[in-house]
LOVO-25160 format. One record per residue (C-alpha): x, y, z; residue in one letter. Coordinates in pm, 1 decimal, padded with zeros to 6 digits, m for minus. Each point is the difference from the previous one (the first is absolute). Layout:
> u	v	w	resn
> X	Y	Z	a
...
This chain:
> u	v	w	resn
> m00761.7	01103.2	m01640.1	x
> m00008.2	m00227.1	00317.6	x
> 00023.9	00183.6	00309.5	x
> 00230.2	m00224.8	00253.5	x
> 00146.3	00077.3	00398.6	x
> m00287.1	00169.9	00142.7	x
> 00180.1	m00055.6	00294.0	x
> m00045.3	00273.0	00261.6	x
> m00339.0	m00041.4	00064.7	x
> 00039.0	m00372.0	00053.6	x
> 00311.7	00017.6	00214.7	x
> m00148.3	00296.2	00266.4	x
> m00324.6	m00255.7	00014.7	x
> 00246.5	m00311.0	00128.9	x
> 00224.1	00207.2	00149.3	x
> m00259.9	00223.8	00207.4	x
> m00233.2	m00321.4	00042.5	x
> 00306.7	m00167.6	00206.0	x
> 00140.4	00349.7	00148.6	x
> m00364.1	00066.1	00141.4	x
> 00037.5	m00272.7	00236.5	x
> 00244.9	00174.5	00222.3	x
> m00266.4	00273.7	00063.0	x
> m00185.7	00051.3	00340.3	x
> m00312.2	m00145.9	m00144.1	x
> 00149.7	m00334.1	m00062.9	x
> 00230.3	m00031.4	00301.8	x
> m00211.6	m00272.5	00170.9	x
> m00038.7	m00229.6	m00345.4	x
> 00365.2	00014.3	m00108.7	x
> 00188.6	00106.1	00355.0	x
> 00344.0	00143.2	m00084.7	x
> 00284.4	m00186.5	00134.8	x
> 00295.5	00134.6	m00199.8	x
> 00140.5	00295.9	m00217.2	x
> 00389.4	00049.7	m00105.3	x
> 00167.1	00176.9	m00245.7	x
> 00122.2	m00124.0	m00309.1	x
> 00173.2	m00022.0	m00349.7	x
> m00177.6	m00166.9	m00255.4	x
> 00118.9	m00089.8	m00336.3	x
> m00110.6	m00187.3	m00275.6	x
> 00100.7	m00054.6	m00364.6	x
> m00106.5	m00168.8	m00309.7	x
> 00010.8	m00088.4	m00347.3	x
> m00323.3	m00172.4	m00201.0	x
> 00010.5	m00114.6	m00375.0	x
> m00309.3	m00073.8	m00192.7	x
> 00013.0	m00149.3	m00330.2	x
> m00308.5	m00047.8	m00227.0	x
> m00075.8	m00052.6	m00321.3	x
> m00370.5	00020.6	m00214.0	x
> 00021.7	m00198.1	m00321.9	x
> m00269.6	00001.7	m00261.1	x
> 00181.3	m00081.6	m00304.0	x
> m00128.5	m00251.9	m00267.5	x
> 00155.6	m00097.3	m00325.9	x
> m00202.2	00182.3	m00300.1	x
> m00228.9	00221.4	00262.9	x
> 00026.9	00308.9	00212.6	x
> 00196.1	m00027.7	00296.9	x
> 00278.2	00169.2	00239.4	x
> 00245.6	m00105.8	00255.7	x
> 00137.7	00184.6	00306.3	x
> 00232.7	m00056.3	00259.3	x
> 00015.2	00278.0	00288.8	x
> 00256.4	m00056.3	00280.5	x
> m00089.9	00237.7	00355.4	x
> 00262.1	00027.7	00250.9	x
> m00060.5	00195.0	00342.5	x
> 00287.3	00058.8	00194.9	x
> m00042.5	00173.5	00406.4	x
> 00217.5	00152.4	00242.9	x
> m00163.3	00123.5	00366.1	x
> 00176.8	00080.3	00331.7	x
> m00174.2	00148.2	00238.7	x
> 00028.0	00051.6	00409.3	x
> m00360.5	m00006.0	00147.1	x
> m00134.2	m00113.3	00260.2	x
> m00114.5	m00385.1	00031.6	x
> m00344.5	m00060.5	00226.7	x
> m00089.8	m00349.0	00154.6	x
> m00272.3	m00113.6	00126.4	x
> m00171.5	m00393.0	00026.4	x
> 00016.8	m00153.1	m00334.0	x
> 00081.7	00334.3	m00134.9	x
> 00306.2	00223.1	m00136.0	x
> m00008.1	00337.1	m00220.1	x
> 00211.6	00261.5	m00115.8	x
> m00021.5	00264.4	m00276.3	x
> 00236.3	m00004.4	m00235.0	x
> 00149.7	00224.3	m00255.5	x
> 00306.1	00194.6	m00195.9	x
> 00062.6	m00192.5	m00241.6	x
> m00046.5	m00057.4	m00384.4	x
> m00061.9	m00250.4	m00274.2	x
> 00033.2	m00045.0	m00348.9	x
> m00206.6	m00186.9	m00268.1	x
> 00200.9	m00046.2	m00305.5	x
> m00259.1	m00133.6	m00303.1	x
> 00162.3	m00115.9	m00325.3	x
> m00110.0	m00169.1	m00322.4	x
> 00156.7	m00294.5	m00036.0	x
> m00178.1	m00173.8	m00301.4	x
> m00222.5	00121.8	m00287.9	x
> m00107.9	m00189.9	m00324.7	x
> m00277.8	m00025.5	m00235.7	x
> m00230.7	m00185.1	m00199.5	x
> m00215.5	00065.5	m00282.3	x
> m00156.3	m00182.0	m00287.8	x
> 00120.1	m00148.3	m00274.6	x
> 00027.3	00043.2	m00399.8	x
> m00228.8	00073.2	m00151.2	x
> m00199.0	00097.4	00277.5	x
> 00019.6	00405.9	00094.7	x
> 00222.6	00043.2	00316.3	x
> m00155.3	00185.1	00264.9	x
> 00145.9	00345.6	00180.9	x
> 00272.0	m00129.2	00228.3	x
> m00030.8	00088.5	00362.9	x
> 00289.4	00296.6	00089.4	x
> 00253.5	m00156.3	00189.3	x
> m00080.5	00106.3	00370.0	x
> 00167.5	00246.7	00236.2	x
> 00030.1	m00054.0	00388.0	x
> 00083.4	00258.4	00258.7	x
> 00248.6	m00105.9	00350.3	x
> m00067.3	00228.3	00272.1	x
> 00175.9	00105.9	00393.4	x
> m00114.8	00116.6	00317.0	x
> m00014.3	00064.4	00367.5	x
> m00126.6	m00294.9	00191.6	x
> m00204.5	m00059.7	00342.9	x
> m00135.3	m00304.1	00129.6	x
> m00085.8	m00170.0	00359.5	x
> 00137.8	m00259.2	00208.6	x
> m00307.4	m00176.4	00124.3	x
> m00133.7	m00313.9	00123.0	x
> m00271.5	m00239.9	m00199.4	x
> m00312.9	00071.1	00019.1	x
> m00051.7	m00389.9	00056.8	x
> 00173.5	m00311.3	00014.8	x
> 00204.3	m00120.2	m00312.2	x
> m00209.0	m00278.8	m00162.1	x
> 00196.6	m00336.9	00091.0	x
> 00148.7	m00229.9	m00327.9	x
> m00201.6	m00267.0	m00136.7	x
> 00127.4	m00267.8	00212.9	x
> m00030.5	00205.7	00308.3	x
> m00294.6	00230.2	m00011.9	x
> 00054.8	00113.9	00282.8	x
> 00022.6	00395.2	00057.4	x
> 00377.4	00091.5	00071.0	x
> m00099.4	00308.9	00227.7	x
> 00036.8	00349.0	m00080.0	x
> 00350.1	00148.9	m00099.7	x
> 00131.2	00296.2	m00116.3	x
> m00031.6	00141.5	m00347.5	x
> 00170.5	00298.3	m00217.7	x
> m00213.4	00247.1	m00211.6	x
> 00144.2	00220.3	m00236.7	x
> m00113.4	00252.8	m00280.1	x
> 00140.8	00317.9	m00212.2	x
> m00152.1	00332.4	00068.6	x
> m00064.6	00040.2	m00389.4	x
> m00286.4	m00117.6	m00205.3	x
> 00167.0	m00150.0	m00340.7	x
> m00160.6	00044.2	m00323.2	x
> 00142.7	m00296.6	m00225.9	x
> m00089.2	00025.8	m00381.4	x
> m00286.0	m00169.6	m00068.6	x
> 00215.9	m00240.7	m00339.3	x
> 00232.2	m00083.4	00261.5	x
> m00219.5	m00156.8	00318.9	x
> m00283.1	m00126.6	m00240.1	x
> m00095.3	m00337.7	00101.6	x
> 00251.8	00005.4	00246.2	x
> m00142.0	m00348.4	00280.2	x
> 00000.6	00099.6	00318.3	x
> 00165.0	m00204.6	00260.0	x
> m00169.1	m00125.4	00243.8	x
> 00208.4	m00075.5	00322.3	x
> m00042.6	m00277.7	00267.0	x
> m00207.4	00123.9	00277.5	x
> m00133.7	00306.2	m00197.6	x
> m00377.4	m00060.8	00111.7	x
> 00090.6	m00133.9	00342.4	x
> 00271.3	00275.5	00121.2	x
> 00011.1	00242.4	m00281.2	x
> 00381.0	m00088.6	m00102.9	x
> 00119.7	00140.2	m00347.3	x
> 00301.9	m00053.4	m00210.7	x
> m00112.8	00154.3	m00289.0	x
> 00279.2	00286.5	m00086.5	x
> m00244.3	00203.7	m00120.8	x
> m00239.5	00010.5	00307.4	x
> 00021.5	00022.9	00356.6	x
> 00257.7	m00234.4	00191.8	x
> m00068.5	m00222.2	00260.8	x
> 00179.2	m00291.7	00132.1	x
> 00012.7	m00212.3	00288.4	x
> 00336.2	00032.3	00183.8	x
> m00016.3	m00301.3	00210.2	x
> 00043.9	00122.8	00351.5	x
> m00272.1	00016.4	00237.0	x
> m00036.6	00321.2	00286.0	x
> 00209.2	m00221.1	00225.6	x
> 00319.9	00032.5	m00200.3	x
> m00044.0	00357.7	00011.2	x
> m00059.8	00011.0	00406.0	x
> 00302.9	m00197.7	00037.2	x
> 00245.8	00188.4	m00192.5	x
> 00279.1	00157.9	00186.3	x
> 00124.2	00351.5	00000.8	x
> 00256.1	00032.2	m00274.8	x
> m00098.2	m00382.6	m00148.4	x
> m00184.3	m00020.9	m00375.0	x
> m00242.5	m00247.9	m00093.0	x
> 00073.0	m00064.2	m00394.2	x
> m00253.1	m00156.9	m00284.6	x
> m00001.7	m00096.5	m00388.3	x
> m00245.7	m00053.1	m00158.6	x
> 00010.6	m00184.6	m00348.4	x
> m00254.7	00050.8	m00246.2	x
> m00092.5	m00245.4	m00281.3	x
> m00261.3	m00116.1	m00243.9	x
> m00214.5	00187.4	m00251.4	x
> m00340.7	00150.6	m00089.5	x
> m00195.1	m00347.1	00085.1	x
> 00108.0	00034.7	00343.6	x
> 00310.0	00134.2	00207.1	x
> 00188.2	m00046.1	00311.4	x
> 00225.3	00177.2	00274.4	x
> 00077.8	m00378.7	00077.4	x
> m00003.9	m00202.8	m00283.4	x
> m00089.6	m00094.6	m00366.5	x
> m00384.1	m00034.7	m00054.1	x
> m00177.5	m00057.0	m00328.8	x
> m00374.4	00136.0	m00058.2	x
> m00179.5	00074.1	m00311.3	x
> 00152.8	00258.0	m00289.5	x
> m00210.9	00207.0	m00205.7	x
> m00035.9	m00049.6	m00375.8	x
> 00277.4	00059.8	m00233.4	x
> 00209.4	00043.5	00292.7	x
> 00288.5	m00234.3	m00128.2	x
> 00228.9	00093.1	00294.8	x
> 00007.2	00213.1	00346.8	x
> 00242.5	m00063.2	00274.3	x
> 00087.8	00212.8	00282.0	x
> 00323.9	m00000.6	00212.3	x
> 00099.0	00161.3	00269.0	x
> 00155.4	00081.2	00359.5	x
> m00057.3	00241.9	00292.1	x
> 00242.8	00041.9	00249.1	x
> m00132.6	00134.4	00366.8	x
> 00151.0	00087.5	00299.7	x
> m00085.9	00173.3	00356.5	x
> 00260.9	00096.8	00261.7	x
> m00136.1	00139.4	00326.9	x
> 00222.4	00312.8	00054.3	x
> m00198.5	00056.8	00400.5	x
């Protein structure tokens, strides 16, 4: 078995690595400048489709198609900290789901008169639910620019999330399952992956924060596309796939939004 959404311990390192700013010790690197109360909320749905294919006419061989869909509901009221170039919040009460199906499963084997080998069992996969937390925070750098502008776009504000629950999928279901690697991932740590840790970029710098008005909501979506070669909160990208990967797309949207209640 494959043990997935070892969450906790990543989200209290982002979470408390952002929250520790506001303490005495850092007052003079990071001087406070503005705290409100707000509600939070953010919701999602992410599909990912793959499929491993080692079939050959007359030899050993299998086919699968798994299909992973995580769905998330949070609302919280907490309270938002600003300072230069940075925002944070701690977030949670809220839950996801990841819903894992079989979608596809054929076989191969040799030919007459040659001796078929033992077929494969057909394999089992697990879905899962639970409690979420996560972190508003700010970048820990500047987002890379595109490749016509290179340029650094400046820091803005991200969302991390993650269940509470480890998840033990069965190992005939995840096996060779590629991993997907999102845009940014080495730079800023982002994730898309429904069965890791999310992070996106939200687009909106510490400024829109410090200028929203008492009872007004800033509002993002984010749309997530692309596959195991490479994916994107912004747009299709195409990177290598791993062998006998014949297929893997992911699709996706996160809707976010912060009204300042103070």
């Amino acid at each position: 078995m494959r043990a997935r959404f070892a969450f906790v311990a990543i989200l209290v390192l982002v979470a408390s690595a952002a929250l520790a700013s506001w303490g005495p010790g850092a007052a003079a690197a990071r001087p406070f400048f503005l705290h409100y109360p707000a509600l939070v909320k953010a919701s999602g749905t992410i599909t990912y489709r793959w499929t491993y294919d080692t079939r050959e006419k007359c030899a050993p061989g299998y086919s699968k198609t798994v299909e992973e869909e995580l769905t998330f509901d949070l609302e919280r009221k907490t309270g938002l900290a600003i300072a230069i170039g940075h925002v944070t919040a701690r977030l949670g009460g809220g839950r996801a789901s990841l819903d894992v199906r079989l979608g596809g499963w054929g076989t191969t084997n040799y030919c007459d008169p040659e001796y078929r080998a033992p077929e494969p069992p057909e394999p089992t996969c697990k879905s899962t639910a639970s409690p979420i937390v996560g972190a508003l925070t700010s970048t820990v750098k500047d987002v890379p620019g595109d490749e016509d502008d290179p340029a650094p776009l400046g820091r803005e504000s991200q969302l991390v999330l993650g269940r509470t629950k480890p998840f033990l999928q069965k190992e005939s279901c995840w096996a060779q399952r590629p991993a997907i690697h999102t845009r940014f991932a080495d730079e800023l740590g982002w994730s898309v992956d429904p069965a890791g840790p999310l992070t996106v970029g939200l687009g909106a710098t510490t400024v829109a924060y410090a200028h929203l008005a008492k009872g007004h909501t800033l509002r993002r979506q984010v749309e997530i596309e692309g596959g195991c070669g490479e994916a994107s909160a912004h747009a299709n990208a195409v990177g290598s796939i791993p062998d006998n990967i014949t297929s893997c797309e992911v699709h996706g949207v996160i809707f976010f939004k912060v009204t300042r209640l103070g």
